[in-house]
VOGU-3710 file (C-alpha; in Angstrom, 3 decimals, decimal comma):
1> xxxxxxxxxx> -26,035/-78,781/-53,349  -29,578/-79,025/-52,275  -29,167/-75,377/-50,755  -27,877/-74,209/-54,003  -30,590/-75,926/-55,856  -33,691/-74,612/-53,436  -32,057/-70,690/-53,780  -31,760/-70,826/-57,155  -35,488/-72,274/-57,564  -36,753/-69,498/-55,107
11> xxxxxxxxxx> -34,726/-66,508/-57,411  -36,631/-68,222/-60,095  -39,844/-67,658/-58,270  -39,458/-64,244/-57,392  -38,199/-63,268/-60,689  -40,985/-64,458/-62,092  -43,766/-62,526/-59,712  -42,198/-59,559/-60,203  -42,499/-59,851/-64,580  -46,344/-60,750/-63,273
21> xxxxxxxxxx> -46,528/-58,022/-61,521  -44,554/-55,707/-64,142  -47,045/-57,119/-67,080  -49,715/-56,165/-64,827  -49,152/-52,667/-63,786  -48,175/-52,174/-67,861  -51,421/-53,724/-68,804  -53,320/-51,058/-65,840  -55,057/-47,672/-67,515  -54,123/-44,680/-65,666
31> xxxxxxxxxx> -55,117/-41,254/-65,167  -53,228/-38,032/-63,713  -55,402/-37,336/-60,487  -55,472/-33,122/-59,167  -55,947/-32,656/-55,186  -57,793/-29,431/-56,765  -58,450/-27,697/-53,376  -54,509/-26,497/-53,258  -52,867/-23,628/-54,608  -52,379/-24,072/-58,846
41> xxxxxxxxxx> -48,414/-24,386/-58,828  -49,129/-27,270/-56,763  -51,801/-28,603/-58,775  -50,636/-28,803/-62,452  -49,102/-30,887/-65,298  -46,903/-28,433/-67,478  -46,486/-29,282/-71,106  -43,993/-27,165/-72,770  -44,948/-25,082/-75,463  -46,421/-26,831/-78,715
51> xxxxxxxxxx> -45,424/-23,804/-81,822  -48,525/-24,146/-83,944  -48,590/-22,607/-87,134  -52,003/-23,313/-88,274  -55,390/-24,385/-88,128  -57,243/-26,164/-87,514  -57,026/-28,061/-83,987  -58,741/-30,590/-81,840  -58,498/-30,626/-78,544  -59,812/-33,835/-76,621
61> xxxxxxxxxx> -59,463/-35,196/-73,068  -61,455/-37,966/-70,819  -61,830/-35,943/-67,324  -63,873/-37,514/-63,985  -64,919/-33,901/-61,412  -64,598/-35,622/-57,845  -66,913/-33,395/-55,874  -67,536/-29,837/-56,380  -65,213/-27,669/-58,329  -63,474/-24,440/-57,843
71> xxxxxxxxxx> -65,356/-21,645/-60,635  -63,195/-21,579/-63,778  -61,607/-25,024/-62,619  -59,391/-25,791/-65,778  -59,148/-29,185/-68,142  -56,596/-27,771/-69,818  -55,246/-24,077/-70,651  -53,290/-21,842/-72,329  -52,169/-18,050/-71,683  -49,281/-16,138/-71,521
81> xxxxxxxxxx> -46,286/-14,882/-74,469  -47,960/-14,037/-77,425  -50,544/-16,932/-76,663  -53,943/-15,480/-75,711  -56,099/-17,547/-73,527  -57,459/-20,811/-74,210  -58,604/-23,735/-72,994  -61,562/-25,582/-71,484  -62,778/-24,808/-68,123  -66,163/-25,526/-66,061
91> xxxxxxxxxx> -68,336/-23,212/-64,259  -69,495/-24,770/-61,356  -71,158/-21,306/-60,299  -73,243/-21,286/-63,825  -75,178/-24,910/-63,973  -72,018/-26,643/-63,644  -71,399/-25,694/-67,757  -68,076/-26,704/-69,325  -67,117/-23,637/-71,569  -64,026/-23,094/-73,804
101> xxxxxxxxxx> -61,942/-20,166/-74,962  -60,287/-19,754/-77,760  -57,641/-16,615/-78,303  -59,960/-14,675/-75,603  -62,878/-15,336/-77,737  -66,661/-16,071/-76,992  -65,804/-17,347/-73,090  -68,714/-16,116/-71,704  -71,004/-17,705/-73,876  -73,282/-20,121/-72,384
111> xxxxxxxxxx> -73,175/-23,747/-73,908  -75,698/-25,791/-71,447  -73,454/-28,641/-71,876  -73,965/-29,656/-67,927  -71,034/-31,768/-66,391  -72,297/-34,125/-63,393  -69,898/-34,555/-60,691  -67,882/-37,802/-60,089  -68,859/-39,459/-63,303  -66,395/-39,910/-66,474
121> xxxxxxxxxx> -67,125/-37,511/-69,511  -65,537/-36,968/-72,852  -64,779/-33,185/-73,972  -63,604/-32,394/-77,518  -62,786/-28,903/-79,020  -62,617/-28,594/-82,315  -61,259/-25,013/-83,756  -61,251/-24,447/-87,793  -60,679/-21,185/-89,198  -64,638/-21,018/-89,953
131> xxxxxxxxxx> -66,083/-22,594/-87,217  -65,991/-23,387/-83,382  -67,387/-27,451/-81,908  -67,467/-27,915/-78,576  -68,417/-31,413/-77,876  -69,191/-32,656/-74,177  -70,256/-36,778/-74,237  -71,045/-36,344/-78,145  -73,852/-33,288/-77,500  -72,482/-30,500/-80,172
141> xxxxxxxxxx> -72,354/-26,269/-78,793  -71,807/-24,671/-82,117  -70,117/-21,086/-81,030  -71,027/-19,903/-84,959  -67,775/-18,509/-84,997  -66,400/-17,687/-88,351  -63,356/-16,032/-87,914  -61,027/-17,725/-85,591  -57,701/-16,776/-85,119  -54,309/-18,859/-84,928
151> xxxxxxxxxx> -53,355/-20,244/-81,943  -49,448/-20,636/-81,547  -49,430/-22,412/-78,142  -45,733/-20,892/-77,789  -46,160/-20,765/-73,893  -46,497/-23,392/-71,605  -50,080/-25,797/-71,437  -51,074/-26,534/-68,106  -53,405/-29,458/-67,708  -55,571/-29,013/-64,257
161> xxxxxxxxxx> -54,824/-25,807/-63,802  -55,265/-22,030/-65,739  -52,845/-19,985/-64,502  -54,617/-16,623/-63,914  -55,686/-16,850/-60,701  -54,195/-19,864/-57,647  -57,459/-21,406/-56,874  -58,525/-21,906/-61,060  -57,776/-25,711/-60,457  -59,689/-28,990/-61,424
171> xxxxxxxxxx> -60,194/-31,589/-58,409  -60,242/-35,342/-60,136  -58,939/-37,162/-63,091  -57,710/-36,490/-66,213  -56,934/-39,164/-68,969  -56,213/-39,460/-72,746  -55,193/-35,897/-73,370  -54,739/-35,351/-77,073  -54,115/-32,506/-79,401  -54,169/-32,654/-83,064
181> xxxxxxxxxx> -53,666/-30,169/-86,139  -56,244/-31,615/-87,960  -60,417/-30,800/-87,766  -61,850/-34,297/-86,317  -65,559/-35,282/-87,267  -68,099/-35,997/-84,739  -68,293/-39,602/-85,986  -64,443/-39,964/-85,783  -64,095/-38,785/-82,132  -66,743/-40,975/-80,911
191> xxxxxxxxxx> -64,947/-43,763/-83,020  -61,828/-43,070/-81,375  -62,750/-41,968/-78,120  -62,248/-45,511/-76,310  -59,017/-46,404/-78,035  -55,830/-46,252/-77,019  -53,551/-44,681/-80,095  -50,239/-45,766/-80,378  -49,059/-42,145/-80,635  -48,100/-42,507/-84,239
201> xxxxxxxxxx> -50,719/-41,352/-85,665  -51,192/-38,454/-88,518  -51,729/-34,888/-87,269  -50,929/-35,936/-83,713  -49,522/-33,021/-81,816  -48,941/-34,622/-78,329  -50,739/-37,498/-76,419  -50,737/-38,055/-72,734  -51,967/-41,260/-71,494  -50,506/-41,687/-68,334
211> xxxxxxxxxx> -50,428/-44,963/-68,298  -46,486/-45,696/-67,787  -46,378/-43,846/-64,314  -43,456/-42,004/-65,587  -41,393/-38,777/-63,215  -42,695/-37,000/-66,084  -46,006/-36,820/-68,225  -44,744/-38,479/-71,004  -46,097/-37,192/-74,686  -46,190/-40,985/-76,294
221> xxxxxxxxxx> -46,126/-39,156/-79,645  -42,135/-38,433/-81,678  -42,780/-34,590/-80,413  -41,504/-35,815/-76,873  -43,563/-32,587/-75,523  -42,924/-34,683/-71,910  -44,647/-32,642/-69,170  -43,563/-31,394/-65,832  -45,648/-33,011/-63,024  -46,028/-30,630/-60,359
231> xxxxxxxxxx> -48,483/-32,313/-57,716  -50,370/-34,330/-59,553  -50,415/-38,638/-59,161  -51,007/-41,126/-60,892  -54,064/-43,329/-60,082  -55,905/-46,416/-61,341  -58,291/-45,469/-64,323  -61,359/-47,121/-65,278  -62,604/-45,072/-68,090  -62,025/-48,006/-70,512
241> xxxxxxxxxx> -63,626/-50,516/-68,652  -66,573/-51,480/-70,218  -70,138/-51,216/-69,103  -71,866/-53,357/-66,542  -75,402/-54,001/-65,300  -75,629/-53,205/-61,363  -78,973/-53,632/-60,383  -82,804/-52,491/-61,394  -86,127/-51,655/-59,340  -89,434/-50,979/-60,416
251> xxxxxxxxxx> -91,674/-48,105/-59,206  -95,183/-47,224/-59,902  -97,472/-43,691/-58,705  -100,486/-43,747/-57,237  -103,027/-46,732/-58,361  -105,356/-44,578/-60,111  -105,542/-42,915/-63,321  -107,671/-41,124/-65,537  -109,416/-42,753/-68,619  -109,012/-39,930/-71,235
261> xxxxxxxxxx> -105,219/-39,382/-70,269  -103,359/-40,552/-73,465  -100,324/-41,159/-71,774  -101,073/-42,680/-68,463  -97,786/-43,456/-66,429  -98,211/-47,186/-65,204  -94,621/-47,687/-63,685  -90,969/-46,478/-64,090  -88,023/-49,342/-64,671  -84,534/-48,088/-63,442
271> xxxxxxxxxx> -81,623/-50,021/-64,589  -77,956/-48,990/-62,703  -74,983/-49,504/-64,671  -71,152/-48,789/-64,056  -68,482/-47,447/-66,574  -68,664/-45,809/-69,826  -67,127/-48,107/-72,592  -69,093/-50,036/-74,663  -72,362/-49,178/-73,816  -74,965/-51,828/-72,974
281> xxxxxxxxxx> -77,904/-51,313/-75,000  -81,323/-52,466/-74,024  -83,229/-54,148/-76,163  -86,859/-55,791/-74,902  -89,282/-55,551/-72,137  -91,804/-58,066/-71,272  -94,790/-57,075/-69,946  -97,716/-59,610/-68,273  -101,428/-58,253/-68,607  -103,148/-61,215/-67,501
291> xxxxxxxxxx> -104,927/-59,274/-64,429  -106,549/-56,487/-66,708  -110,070/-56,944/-66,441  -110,370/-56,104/-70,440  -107,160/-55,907/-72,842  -109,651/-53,913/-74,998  -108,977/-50,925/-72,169  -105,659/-50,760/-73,738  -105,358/-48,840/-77,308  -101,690/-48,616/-77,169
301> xxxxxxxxxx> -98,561/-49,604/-74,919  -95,850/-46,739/-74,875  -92,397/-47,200/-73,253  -90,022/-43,991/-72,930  -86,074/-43,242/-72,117  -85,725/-40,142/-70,162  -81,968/-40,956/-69,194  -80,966/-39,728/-65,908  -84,012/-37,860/-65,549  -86,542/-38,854/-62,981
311> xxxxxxxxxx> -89,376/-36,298/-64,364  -91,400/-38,059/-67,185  -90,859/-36,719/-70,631  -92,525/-38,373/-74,182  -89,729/-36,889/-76,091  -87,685/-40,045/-76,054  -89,834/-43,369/-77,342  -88,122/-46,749/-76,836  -91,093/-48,594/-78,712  -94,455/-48,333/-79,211
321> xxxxxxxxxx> -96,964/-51,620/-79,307  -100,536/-51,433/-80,246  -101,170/-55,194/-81,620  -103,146/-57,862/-80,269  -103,135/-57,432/-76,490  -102,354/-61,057/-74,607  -101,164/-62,275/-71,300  -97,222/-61,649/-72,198  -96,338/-59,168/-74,453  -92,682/-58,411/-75,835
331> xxxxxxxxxx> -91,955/-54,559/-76,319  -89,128/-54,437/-78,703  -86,521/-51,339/-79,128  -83,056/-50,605/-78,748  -81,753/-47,787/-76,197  -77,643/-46,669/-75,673  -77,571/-46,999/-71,319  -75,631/-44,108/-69,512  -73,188/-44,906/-66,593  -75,321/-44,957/-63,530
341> xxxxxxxxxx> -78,961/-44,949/-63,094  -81,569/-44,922/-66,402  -85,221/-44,645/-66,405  -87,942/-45,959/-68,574  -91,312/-45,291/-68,515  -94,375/-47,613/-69,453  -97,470/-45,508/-70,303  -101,037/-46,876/-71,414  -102,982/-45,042/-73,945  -106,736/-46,018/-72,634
351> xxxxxxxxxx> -109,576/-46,631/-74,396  -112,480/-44,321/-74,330  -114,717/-46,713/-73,783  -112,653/-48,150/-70,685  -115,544/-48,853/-67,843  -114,424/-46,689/-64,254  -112,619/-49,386/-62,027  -111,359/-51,635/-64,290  -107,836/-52,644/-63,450  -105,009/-52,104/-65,587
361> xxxxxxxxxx> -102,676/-55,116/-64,785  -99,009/-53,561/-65,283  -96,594/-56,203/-64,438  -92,776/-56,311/-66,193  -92,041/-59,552/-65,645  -88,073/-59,018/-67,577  -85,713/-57,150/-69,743  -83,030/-58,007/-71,810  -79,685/-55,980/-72,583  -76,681/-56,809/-74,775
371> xxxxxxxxxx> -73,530/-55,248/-74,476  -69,474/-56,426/-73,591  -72,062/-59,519/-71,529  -75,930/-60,187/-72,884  -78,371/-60,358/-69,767  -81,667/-61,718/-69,294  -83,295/-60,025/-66,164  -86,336/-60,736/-64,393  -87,769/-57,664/-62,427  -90,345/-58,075/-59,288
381> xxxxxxxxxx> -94,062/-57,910/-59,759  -95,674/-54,394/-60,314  -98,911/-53,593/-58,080  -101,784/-53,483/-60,680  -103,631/-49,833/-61,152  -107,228/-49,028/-61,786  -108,854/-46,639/-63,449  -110,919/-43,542/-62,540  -113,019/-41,280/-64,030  -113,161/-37,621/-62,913
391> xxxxxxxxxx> -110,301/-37,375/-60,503  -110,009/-34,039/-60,103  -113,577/-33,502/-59,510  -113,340/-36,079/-56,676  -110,538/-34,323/-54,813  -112,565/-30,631/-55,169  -115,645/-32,544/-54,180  -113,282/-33,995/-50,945  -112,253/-30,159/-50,227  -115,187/-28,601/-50,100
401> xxxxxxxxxx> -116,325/-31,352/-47,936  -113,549/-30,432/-45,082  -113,796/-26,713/-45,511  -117,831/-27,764/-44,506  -116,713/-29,186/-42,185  -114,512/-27,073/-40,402  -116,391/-23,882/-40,559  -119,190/-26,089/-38,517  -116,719/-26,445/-35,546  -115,465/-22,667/-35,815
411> xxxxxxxxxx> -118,293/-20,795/-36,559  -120,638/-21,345/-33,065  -116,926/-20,753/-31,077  -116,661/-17,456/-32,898  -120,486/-16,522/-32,395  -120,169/-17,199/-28,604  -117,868/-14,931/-27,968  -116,503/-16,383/-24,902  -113,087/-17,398/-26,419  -110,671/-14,508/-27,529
421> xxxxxxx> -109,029/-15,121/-30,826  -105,704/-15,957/-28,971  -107,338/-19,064/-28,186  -108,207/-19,520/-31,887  -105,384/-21,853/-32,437  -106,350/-23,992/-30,182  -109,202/-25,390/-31,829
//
């Protein structure tokens, strides 16, 4: 009895880890993931053929390049029976640009929407009889098209893949493929974007999550346009998990600076983050002045976002302080964070009447940011920079000094004769 009893507990038990286990692989986002590097028929999701009648259409789709692409490597395309090509490709050979074509329209056409490798972006395409959006991460490439044609998509869609040529494929993962007969707005794409639909929706033509791990690439919408997996896997997707502070370091150039520059570059604050969803947004930076020799040097305090972008730029202003300098001032803004590394850059506007070498104490002592978890973090001390008048006349002042210099050690070997100029390089 006690046998009975103990097997029937341990069925129990294992029954029970495996609807854990079930509820946990249902509850897992996944992608469709392309080898890329293989020939196409090897590298492809077919979806059969979707008969549109009509404009317009949006095409959308969440897609993560895993090292460098093949040229033309495809999101998604169309060609063949009375379709004409279309679809969305990048050009790895031309900046890395994702491009589109619609009905063998305006291909070539440059769009400088740059893809980075091994990071998740969002591409929409969204085809009206008047006009032409292609959206990469929410930045708009207006084709000015006016007259676009109909689209039947009465061939075969292959997703990873365009069919013209074998090696046309995309290496990485795909996610969230969705195609609707219906214009979507900027504002309801970026709305959307995150979510996962229920398939239900109005205008839906066919959505492909990926998430059930299915033998085919099931369409979760009542069109049942299932697609034909033909070398492509299924693997873990993170491109809803939201946004998450890594780590931060401070930098700072050279400890001098000029007094009449209006933007002098104290330091540069990098803040890593992972993941795309839900952005964290940051929202103050404290800054300590207590080791400036006068607060009066300082006219203004200027802090700029240059993104990913190492090379400092004004164009983007987090916030702007010129109040009452004290020890501890609070620089307040708010600022969307990328995925991966962003860069801000403090800049002093200096007074003319700033004395030559008076220091400039720069220290940013925290930020905040708020997001999916609010975080209050405290950065490492920044050296403190002084200030110097007539820097470039110092450094032509230092040249001329060394070509002096030299031409006193060269000059009496030349006039002597007695070493040929084979031996010049000794010197």
């Amino acid at each position: 009895m006690k046998n009975k009893s103990f097997k029937i507990w341990l069925k129990t038990i294992i029954t029970l880890l495996f609807i854990n286990q079930l509820y946990q692989l249902q509850g897992q986002n996944y992608a469709a993931y392309f080898e890329g590097n293989i020939e196409g028929t090897l590298n492809n999701i077919t979806i059969p053929a979707l008969n549109t009648t009509n404009l317009p259409i949006t095409i959308e789709a969440w897609f993560k390049p895993v090292g460098n692409q093949n040229d033309y490597a495809s999101i998604l395309f169309s060609r063949n029976g009375s379709s004409t090509p279309t679809g969305i490709f990048i050009r790895p050979t031309i900046n890395n640009e994702i491009r589109s074509i619609w009905s063998n329209d305006l291909s070539t056409t440059s769009t400088n929407l740059i893809v980075k490798n091994d990071v998740w972006h969002h591409v929409a395409l969204v085809v009206t009889s008047s006009y032409r959006y292609l959206y990469l991460d929410g930045q708009l490439f207006d084709y000015m098209s006016t007259n676009n044609k109909i689209e039947n998509f009465d061939t075969n869609i292959k997703i990873g893949w365009d069919d013209a040529l074998p090696n046309r494929t995309f290496k990485g993962y795909i996610d969230e493929v969705r195609i609707w007969n219906e214009a979507k707005s900027l504002a309801q794409i970026e709305q959307n974007k995150y979510v996962t639909l229920s398939g239900t929706e109005n205008n839906l033509l066919g959505y492909w999550k990926f998430d059930d791990q299915a033998i085919t690439a099931t369409d979760y919408t009542t069109n049942q346009h299932n697609g034909i997996i033909n070398g492509a896997s299924y693997k873990p997707s993170d491109v809803f998990a939201p946004m998450t502070y890594l780590k931060s370091n401070v930098w700072q150039p050279l400890n001098e600076i000029s007094v009449h520059n209006k933007t002098s570059t104290i330091s540069r604050i990098e803040i890593e983050t992972q993941n795309t969803a839900q952005a964290l947004l940051l929202k103050k930076l404290t800054i300590n002045c207590n080791g400036t020799s006068n607060l009066a040097d300082i006219n203004s305090i200027k802090v700029y976002y240059t993104g990913k972008d190492t090379t400092f730029s004004t164009q983007n202003l987090f916030c702007e302080f010129s109040g009452t300098k004290t020890g501890l001032i609070e620089l307040n803004g708010t600022t969307k964070l990328e995925s991966g590394k962003n860069f801000f850059y403090i800049s002093y506007e200096i007074s003319n009447n700033a004395l030559n070498g008076n220091t400039l104490d720069a220290e940013c002592v925290s930020f905040i940011i708020e997001g999916a978890e609010s975080k209050f973090i405290t950065l490492y001390r920044l050296v403190s920079v002084k200030m110097m008048e007539q820097f470039i006349w110092h450094l032509i002042i230092m040249e001329i000094f060394c070509i002096i210099e030299f031409l006193k050690k060269v000059l009496p070997i030349l006039q002597s004769q007695k070493i040929g100029m084979l031996l010049f390089s000794e010197i």
